[in-house]
Backbone as numpy.savetxt, mean C-alpha at the origin, in Angstrom:
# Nx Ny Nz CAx CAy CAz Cx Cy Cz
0.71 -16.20 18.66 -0.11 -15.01 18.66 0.76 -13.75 18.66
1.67 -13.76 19.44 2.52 -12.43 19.39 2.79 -12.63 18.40
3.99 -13.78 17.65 4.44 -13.29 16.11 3.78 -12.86 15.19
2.91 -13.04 15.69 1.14 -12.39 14.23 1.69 -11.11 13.93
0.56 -10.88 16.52 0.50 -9.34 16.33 1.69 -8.75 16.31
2.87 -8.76 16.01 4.41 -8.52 16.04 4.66 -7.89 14.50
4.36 -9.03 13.77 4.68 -8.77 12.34 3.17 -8.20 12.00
2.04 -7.99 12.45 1.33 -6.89 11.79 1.41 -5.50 11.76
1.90 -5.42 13.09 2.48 -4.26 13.40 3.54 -3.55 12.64
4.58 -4.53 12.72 5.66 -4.48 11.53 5.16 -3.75 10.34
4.48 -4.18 9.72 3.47 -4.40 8.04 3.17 -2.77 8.11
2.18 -2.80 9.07 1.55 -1.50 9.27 2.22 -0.08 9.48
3.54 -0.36 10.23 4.27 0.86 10.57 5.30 0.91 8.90
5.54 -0.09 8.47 6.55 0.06 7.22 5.81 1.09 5.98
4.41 0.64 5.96 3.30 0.73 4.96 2.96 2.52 5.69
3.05 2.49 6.69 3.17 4.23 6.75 4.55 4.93 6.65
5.80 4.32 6.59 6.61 4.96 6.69 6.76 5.21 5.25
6.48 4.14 4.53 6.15 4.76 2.98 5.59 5.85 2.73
4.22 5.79 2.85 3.41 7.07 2.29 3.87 8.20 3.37
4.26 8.35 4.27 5.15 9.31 4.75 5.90 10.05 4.18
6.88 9.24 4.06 8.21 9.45 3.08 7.59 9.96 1.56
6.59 10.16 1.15 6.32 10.31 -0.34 6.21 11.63 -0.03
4.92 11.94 1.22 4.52 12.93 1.00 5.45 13.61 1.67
6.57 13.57 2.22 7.71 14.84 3.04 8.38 14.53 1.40
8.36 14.39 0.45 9.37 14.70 -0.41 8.42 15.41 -1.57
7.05 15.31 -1.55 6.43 15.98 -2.35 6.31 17.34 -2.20
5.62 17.73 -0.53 5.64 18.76 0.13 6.70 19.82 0.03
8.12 19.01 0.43 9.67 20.12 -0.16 9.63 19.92 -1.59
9.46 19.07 -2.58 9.25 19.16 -3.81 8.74 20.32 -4.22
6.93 20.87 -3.85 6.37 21.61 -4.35 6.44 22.81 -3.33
7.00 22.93 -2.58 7.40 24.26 -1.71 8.16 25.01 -2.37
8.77 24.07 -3.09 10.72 24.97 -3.69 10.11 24.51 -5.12
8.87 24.82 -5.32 8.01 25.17 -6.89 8.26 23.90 -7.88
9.06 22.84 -7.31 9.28 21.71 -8.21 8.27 21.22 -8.35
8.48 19.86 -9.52 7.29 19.01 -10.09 8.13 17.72 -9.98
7.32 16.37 -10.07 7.70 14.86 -10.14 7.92 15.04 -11.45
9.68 14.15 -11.74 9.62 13.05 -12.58 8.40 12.58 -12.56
8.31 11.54 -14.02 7.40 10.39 -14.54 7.85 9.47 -13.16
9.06 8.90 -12.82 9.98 7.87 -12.51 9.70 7.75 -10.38
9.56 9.33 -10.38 9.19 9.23 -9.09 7.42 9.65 -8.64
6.96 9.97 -9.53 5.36 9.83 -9.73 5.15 7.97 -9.85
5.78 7.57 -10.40 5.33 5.90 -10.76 5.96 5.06 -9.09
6.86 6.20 -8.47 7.50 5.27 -7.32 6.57 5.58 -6.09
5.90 6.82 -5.82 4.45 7.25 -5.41 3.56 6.09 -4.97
3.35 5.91 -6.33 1.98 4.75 -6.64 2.68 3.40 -6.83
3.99 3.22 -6.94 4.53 1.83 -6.67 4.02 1.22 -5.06
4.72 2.80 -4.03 4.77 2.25 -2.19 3.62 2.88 -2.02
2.34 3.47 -2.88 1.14 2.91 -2.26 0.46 2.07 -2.77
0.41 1.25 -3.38 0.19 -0.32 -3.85 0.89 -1.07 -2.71
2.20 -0.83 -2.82 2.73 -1.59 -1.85 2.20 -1.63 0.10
1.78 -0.40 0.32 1.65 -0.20 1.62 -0.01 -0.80 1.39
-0.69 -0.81 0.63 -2.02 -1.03 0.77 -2.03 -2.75 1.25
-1.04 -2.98 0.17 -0.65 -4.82 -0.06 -0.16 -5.19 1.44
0.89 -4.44 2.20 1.20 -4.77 3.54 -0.22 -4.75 4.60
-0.61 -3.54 4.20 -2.14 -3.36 5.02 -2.80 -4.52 5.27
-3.11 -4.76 4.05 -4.09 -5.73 3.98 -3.69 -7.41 4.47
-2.13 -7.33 4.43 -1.35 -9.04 4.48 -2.11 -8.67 6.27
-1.31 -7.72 6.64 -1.55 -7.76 7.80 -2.79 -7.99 8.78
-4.09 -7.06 8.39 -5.35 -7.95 8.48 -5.36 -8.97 8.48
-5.29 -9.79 7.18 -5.23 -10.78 7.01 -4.66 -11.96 7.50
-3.89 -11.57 8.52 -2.80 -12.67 9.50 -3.65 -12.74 10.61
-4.67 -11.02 11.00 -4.81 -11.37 12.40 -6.46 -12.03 12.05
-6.67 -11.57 10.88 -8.31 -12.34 10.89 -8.13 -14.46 10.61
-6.86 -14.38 10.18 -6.70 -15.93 10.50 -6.73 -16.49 11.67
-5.66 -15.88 12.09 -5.43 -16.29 13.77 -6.86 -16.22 14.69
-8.08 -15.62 14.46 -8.91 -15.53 14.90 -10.06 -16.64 14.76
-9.49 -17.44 13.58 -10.30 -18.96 13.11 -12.05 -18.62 13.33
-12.56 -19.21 13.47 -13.40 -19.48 13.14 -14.78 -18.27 13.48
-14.28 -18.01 14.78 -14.75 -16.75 15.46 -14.43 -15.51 14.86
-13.91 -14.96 13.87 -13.78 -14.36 13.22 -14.30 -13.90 12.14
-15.49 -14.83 11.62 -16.49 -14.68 10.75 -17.81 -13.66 11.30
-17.90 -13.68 12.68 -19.19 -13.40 13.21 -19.36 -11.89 13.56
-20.16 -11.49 12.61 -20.52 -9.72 12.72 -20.24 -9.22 14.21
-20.33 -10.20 15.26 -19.85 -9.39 16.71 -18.53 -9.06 16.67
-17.25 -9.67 15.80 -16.31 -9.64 15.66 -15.71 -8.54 15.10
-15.22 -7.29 15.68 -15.11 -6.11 14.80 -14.07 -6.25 13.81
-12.98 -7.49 13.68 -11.85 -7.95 13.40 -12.67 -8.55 11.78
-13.82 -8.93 12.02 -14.21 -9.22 10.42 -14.85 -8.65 9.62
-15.36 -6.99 10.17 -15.07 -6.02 9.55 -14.08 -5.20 9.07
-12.86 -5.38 9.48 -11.82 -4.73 9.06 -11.41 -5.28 8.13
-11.29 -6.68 8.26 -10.68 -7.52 7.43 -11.65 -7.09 6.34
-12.81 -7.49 6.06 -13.79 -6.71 4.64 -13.43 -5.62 4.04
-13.05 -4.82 5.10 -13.02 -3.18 4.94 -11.32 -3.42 4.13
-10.73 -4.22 4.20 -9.49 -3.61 4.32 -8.98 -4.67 2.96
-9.91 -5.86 2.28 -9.83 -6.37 0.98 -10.60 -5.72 0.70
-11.80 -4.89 0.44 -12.21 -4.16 -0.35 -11.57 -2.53 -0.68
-10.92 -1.98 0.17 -10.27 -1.11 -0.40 -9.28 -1.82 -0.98
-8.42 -2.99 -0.98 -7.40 -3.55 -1.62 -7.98 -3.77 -3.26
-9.05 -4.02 -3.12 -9.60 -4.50 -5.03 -9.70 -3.08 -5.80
-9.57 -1.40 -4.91 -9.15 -0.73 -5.83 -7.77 -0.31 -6.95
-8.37 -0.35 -7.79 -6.97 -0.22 -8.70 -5.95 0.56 -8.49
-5.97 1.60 -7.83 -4.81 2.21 -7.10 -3.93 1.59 -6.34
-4.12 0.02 -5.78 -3.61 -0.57 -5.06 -3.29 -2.15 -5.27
-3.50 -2.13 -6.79 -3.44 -3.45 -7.36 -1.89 -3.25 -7.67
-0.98 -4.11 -6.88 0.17 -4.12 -7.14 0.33 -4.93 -8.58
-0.52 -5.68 -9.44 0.04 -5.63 -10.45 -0.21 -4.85 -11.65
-0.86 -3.38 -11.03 -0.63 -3.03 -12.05 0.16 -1.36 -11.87
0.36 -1.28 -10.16 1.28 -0.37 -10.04 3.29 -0.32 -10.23
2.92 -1.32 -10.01 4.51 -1.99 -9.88 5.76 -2.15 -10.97
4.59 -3.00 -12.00 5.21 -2.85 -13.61 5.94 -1.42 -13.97
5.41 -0.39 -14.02 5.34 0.67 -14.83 6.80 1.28 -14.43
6.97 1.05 -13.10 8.08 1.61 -12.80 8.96 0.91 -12.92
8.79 -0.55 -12.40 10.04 -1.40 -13.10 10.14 -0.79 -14.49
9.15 -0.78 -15.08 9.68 -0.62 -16.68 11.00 0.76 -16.45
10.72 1.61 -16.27 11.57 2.86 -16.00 12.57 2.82 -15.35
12.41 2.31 -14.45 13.92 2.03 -13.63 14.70 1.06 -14.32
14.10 0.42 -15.69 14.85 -0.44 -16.30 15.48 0.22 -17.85
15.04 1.84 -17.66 15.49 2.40 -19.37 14.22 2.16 -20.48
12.97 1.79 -19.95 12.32 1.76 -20.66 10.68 3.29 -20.68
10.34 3.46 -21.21 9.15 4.68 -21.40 7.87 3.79 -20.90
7.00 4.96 -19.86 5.55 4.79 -19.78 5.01 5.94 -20.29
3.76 5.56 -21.22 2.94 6.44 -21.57 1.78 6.65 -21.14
1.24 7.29 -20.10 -0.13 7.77 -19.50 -0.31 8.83 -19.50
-1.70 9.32 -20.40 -2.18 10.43 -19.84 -2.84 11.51 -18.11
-2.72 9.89 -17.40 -3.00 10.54 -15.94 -1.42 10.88 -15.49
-0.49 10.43 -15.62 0.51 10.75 -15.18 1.55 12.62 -15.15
């Protein structure tokens, strides 16, 4: 049980130190009037795919560990867990399709998006 809640914790604090870290570099980015690279706009939405993906592993460890009792609406633990794969099925957070784009770039290769 501790190694669960140990490594969810883990999951959870890494998965904010990400989107942390994005936004203290966006913030001095656009203070001092700068704009993102393509390369670090795609690394953005790489570690929040990624932090969503930790989010959710992590739920997901403690709604196991909770077996069977964990199904039952008294259980606030199997609302989160819902709450926390259904924000995962948004596409903002589908690591396969945030992840690619930047590999591609960090590999010498071009992405072309108009949202970007």
């Amino acid at each position: 049980m501790q190694l669960r809640i140990g490594t969810a914790g883990a999951q959870i604090d890494a998965a904010a130190l990400l989107l942390r870290n994005d936004c203290l570099e966006a913030q001095r980015t656009y203070d001092a009037g700068g704009t993102f690279d393509i390369e670090t706009r795609l690394r953005c939405k790489r570690n929040s795919a990624l932090a969503g993906k930790l989010c959710t592993e992590a739920v997901s460890s403690l709604h196991e560990m909770a077996g069977g009792n964990g199904i039952y609406d008294r259980d606030p633990l199997q609302r989160m867990f819902r709450d926390a794969h259904a924000a995962a099925g948004h596409f903002s957070f589908s690591t396969d399709a945030q992840l690619p784009p930047w590999g591609l770039v960090a590999l010498g290769g071009e992405v072309k998006s108009p949202t970007l």
